[in-house]
Backbone as JSON, one array per atom type, in Angstrom:
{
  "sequence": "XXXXXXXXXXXXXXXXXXXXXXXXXXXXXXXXXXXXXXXXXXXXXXXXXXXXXXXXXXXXXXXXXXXXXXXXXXXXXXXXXXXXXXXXXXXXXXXXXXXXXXXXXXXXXXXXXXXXXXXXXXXXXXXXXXXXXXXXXXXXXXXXXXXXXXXXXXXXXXXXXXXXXXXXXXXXXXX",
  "N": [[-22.46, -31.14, -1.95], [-23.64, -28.62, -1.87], [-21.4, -26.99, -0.46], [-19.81, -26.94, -2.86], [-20.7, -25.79, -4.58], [-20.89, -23.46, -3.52], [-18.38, -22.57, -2.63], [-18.09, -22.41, -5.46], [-19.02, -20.04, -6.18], [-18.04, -17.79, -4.72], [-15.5, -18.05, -5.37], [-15.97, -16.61, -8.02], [-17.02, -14.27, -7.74], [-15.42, -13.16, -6.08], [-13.26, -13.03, -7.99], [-14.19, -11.86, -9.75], [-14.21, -8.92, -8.55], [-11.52, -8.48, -8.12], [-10.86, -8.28, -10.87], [-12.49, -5.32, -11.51], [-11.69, -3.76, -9.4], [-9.35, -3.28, -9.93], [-6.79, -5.15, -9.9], [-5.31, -6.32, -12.11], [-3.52, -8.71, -13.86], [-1.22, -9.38, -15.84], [1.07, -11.49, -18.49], [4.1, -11.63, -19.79], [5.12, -12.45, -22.69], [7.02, -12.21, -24.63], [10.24, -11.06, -25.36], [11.84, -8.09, -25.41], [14.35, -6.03, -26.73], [15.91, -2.74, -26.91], [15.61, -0.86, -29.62], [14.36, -3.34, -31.14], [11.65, -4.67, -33.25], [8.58, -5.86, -34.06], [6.28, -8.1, -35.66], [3.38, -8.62, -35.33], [-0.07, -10.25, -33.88], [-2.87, -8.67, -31.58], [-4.31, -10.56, -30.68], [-2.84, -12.97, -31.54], [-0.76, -16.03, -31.52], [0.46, -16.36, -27.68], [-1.25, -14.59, -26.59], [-3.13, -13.16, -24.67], [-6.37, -12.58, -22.38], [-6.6, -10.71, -19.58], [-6.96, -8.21, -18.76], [-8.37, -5.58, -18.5], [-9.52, -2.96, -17.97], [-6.85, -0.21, -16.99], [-4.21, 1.51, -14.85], [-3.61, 3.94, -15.19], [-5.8, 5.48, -16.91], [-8.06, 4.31, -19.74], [-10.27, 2.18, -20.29], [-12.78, -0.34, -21.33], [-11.13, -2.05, -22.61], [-11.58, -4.5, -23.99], [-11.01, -6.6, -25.76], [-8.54, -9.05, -26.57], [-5.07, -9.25, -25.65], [-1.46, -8.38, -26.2], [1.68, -8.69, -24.7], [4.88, -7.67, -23.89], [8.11, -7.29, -22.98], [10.45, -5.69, -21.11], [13.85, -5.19, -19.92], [15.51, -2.55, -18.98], [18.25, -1.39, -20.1], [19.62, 0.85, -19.34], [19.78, 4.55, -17.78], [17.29, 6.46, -19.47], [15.19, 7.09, -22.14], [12.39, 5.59, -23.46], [10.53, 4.85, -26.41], [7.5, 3.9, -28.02], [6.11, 2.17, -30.53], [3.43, 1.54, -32.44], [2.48, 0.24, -35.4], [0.66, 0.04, -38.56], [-2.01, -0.69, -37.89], [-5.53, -1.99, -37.95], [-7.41, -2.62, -36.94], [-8.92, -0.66, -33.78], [-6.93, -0.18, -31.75], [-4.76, -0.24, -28.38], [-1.83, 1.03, -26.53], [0.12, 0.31, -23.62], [2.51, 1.01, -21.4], [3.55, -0.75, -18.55], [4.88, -0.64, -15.21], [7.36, -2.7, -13.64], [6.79, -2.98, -10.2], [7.41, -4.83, -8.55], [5.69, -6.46, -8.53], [5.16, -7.42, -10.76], [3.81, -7.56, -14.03], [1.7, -5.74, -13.81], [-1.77, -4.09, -14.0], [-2.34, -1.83, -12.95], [0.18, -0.38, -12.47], [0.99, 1.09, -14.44], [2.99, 3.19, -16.63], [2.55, 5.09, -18.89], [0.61, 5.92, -21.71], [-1.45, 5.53, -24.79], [-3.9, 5.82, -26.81], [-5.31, 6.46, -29.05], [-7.24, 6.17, -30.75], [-9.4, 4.69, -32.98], [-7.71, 3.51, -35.99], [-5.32, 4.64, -36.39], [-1.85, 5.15, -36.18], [0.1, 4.46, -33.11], [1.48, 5.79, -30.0], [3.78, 5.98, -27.39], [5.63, 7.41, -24.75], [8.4, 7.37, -22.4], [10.11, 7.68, -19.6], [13.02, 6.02, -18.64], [14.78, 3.98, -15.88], [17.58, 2.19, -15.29], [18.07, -1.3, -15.24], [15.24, -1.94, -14.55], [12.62, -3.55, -15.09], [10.2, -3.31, -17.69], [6.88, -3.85, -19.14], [5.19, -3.61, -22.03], [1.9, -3.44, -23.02], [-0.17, -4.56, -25.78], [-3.3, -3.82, -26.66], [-7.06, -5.17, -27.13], [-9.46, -2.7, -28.41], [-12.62, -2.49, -27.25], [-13.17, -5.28, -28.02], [-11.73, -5.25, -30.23], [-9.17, -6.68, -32.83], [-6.48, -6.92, -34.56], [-3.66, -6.78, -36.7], [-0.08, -5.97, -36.43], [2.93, -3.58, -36.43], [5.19, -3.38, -33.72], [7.65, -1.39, -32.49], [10.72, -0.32, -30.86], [12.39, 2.08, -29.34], [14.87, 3.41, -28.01], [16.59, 6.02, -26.08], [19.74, 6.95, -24.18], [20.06, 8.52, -20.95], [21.91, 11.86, -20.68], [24.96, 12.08, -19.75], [25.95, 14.7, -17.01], [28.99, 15.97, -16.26], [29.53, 17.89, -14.44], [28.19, 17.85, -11.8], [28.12, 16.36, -9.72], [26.07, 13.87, -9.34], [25.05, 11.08, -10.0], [23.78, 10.74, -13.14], [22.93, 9.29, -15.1], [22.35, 6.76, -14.09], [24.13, 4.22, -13.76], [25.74, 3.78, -11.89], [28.24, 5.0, -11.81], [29.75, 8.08, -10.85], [29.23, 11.52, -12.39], [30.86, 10.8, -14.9], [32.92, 9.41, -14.53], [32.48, 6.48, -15.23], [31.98, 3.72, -17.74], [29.81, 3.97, -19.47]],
  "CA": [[-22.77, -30.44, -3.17], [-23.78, -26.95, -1.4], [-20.33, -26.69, -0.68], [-18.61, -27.21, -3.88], [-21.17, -24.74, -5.27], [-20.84, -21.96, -2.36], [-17.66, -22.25, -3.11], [-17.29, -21.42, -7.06], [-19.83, -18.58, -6.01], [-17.33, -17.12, -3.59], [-14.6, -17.79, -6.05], [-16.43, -16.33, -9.17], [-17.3, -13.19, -7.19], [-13.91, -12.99, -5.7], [-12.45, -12.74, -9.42], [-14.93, -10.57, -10.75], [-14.04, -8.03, -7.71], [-10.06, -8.52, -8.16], [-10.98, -8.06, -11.8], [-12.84, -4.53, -11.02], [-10.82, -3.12, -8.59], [-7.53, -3.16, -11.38], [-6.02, -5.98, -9.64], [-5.33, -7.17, -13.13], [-2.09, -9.21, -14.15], [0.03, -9.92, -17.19], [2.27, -12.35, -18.47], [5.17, -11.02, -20.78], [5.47, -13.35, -24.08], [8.37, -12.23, -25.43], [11.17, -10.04, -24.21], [12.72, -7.23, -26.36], [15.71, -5.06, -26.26], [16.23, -1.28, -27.17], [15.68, -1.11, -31.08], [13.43, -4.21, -32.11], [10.82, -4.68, -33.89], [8.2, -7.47, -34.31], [5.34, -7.79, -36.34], [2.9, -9.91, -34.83], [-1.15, -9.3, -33.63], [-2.81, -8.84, -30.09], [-4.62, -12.21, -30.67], [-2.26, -14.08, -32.01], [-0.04, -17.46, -29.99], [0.89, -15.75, -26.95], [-2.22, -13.38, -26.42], [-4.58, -13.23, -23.22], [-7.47, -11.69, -22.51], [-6.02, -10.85, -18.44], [-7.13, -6.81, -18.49], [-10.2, -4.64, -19.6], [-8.6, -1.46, -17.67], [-5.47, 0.1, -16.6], [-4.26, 2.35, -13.63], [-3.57, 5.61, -16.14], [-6.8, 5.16, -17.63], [-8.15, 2.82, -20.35], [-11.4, 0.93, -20.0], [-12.98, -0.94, -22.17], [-10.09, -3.29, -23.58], [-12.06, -6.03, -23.61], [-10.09, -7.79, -26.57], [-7.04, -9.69, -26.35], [-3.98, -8.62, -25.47], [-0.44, -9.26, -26.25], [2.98, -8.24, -23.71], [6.42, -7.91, -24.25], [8.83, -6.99, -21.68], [12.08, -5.14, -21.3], [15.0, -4.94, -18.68], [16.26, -1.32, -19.12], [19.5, -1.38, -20.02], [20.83, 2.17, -18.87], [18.21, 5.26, -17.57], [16.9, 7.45, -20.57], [14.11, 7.57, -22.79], [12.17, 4.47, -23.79], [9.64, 5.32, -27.17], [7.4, 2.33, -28.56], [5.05, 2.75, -31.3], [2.72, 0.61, -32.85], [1.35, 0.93, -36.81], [0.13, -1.02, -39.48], [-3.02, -0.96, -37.68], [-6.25, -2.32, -39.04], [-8.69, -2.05, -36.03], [-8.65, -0.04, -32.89], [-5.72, -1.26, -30.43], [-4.62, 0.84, -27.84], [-0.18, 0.65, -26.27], [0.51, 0.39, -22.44], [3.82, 0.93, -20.91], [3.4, -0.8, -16.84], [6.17, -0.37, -14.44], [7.19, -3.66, -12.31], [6.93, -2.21, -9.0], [7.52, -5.47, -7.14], [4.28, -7.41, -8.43], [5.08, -8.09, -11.75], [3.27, -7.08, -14.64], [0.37, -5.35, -13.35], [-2.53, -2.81, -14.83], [-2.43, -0.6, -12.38], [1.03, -0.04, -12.62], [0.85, 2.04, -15.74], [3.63, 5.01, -16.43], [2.06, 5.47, -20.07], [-0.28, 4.69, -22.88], [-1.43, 5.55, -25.56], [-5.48, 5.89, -27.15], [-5.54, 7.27, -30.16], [-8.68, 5.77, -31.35], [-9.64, 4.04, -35.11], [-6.96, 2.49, -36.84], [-4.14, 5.08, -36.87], [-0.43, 4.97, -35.06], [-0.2, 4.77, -31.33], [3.1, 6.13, -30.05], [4.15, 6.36, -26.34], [7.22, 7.72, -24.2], [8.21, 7.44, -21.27], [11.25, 7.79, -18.78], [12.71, 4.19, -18.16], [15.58, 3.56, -15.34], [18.52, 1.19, -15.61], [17.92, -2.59, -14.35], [14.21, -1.42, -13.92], [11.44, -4.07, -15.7], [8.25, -2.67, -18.02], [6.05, -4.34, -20.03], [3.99, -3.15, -23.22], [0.71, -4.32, -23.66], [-0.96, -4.13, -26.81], [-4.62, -4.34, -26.02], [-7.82, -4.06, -28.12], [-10.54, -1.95, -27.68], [-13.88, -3.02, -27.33], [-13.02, -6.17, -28.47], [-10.55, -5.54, -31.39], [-8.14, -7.37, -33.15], [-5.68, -6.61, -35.54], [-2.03, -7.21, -36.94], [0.57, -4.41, -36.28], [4.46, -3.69, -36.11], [5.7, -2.65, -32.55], [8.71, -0.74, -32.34], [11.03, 0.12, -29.26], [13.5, 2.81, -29.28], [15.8, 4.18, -26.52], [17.91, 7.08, -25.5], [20.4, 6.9, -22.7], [19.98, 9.64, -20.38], [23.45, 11.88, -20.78], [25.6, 12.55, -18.0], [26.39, 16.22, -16.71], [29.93, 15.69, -15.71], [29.92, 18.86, -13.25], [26.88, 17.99, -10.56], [28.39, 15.04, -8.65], [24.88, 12.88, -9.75], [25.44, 9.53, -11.23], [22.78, 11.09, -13.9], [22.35, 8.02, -16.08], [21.83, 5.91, -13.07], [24.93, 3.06, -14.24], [26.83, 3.48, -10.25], [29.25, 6.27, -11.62], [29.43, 9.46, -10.42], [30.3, 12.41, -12.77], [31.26, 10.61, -16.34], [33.6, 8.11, -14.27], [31.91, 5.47, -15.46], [32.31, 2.88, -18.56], [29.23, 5.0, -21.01]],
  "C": [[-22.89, -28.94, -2.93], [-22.48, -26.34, -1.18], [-19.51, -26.11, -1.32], [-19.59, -25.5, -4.46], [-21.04, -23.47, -4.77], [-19.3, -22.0, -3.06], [-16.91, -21.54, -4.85], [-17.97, -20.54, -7.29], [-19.01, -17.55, -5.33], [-16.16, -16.62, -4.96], [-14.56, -16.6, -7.35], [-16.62, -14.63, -8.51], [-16.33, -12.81, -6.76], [-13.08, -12.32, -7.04], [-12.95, -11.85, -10.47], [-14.51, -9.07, -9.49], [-12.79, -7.7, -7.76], [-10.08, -7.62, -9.6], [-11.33, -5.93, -12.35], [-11.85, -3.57, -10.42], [-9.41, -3.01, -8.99], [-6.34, -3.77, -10.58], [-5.57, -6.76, -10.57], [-4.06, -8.0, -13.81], [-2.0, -9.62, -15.34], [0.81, -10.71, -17.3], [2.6, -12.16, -19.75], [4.92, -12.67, -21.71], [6.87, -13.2, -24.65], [9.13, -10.64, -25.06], [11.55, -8.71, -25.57], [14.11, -6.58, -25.93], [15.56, -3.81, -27.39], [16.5, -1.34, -29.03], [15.47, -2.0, -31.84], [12.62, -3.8, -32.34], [10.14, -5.62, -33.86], [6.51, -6.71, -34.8], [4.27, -8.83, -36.08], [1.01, -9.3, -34.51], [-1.34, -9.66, -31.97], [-3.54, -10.18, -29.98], [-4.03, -13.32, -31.14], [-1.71, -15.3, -30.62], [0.34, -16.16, -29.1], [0.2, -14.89, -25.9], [-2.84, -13.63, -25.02], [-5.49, -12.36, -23.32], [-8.08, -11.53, -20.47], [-7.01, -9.6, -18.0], [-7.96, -6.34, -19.56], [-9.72, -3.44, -18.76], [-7.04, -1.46, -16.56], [-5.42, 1.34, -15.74], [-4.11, 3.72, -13.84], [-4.58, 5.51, -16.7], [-6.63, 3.72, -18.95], [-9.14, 2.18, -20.13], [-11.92, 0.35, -21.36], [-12.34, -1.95, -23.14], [-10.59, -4.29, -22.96], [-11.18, -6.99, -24.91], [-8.99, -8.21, -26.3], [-6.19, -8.83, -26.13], [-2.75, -9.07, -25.82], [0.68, -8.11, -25.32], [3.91, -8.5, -24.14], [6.94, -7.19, -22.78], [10.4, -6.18, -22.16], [12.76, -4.87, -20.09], [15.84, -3.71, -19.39], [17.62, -1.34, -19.46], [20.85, -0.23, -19.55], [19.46, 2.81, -18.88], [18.3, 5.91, -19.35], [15.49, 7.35, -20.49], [13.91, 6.48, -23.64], [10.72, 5.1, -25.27], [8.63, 3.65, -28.01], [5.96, 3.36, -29.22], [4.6, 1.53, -32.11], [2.18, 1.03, -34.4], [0.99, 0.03, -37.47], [-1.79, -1.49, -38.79], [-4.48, -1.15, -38.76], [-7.87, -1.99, -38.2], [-7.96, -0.87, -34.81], [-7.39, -0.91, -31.57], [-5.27, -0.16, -29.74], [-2.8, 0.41, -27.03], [-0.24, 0.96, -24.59], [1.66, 0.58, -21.99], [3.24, 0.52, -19.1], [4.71, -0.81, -16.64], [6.34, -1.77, -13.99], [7.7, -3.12, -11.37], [6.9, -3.19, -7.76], [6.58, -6.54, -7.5], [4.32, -7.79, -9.79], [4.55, -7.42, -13.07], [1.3, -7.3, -14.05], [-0.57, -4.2, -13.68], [-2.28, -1.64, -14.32], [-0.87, -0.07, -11.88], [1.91, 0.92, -13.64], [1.83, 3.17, -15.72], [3.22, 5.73, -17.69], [1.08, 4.91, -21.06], [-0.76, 6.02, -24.17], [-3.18, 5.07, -26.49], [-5.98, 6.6, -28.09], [-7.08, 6.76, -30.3], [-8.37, 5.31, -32.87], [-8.39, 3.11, -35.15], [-5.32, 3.24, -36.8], [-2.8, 5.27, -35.79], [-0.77, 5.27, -33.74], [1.25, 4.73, -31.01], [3.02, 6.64, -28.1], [5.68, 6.44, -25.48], [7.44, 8.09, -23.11], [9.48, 7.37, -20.63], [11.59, 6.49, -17.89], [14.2, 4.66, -16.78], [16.26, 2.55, -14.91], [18.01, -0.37, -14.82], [15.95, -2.85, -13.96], [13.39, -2.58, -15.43], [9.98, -3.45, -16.21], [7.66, -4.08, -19.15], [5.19, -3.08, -20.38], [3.26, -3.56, -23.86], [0.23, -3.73, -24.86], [-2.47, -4.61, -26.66], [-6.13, -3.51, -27.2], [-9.24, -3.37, -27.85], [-11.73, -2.29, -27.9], [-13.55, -4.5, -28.09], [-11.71, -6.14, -30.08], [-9.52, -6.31, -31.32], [-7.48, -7.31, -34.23], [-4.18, -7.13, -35.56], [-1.45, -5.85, -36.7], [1.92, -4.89, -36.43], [4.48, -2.84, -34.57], [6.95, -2.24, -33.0], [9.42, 0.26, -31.69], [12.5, 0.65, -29.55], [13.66, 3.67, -27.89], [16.55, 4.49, -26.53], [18.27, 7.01, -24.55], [20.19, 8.49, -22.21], [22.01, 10.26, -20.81], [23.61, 12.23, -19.58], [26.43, 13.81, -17.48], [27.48, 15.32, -16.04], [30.5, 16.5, -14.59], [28.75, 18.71, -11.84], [26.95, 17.11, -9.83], [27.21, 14.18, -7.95], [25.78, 12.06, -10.18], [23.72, 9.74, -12.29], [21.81, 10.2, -14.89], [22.06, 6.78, -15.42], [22.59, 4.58, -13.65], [25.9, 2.86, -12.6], [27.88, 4.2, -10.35], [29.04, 7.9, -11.78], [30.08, 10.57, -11.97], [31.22, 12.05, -13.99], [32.4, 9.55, -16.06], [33.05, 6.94, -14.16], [32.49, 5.11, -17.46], [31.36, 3.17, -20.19], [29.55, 6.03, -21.02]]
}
């Protein structure tokens, strides 16, 4: 019996320290691509409640959360904005840097405060995995629209870069 109990003391303390230390993980729900939309909330099917801070700042998201994901499709300029808000919710952009969707992987966010639009932008690269959490603050929960727009980087055809990061040099390529 001392055992079983040492043990979900170890464990419990273990996960509150992982928890702490912004070892915090995600799991994407639903994928997007470059110019959806979805209208959905951070507690709805799908939601967790994984992360209470993030590695660009952010504390206090103790409410649910919801993730989406995206596979870059060419480098540029990735923009996602959130409205229709009703409570406080706050927008993440993480990087996957190898580990997945993780807090402290953060390249943007987004903290307006109250109720009104949350809009973040950030510099994506081709083949390259993010997730965008929607997360609420102090416990919030609300309905919203997300919405994910992206510019391709352009490509100087005189600087013998592959500028848009697709594997061709110099505008000899297929965009």
């Amino acid at each position: 019996m001392r055992s079983k109990l040492f043990a979900v003391a170890v464990f419990a303390v273990l996960s509150l320290a992982g928890r702490m230390a912004g070892a915090q993980e995600c799991t994407s729900d639903f994928a997007l691509s470059c110019g959806d939309s979805d209208v959905w909330w951070n507690d709805g099917a799908g939601s967790s409640d994984a992360i209470d801070a993030y590695g660009c700042g952010g504390s206090n998201q103790t409410g649910d959360e919801y993730v989406y994901s995206l596979v870059a499709p060419y480098s540029g300029t990735a923009t996602v904005t959130l409205t229709g808000l009703e409570a406080d919710l706050d927008l993440f952009a993480l990087q996957d840097v190898g580990g997945g969707c993780n807090a402290g992987s953060c390249v943007a966010q987004s903290r307006a405060g109250g109720s009104g639009d949350e809009t973040l932008t950030f510099d994506m690269v081709v083949g390259t995995t993010y997730y965008f959490v929607v997360d609420g603050y102090l416990e919030a929960s609300s309905a919203y629209t997300l919405t994910l727009g992206c510019v391709a980087s352009t490509e100087d055809c005189d600087n013998a870069i592959d500028d848009d990061a697709d594997g061709g040099v110099d505008c000899q390529d297929f965009d």
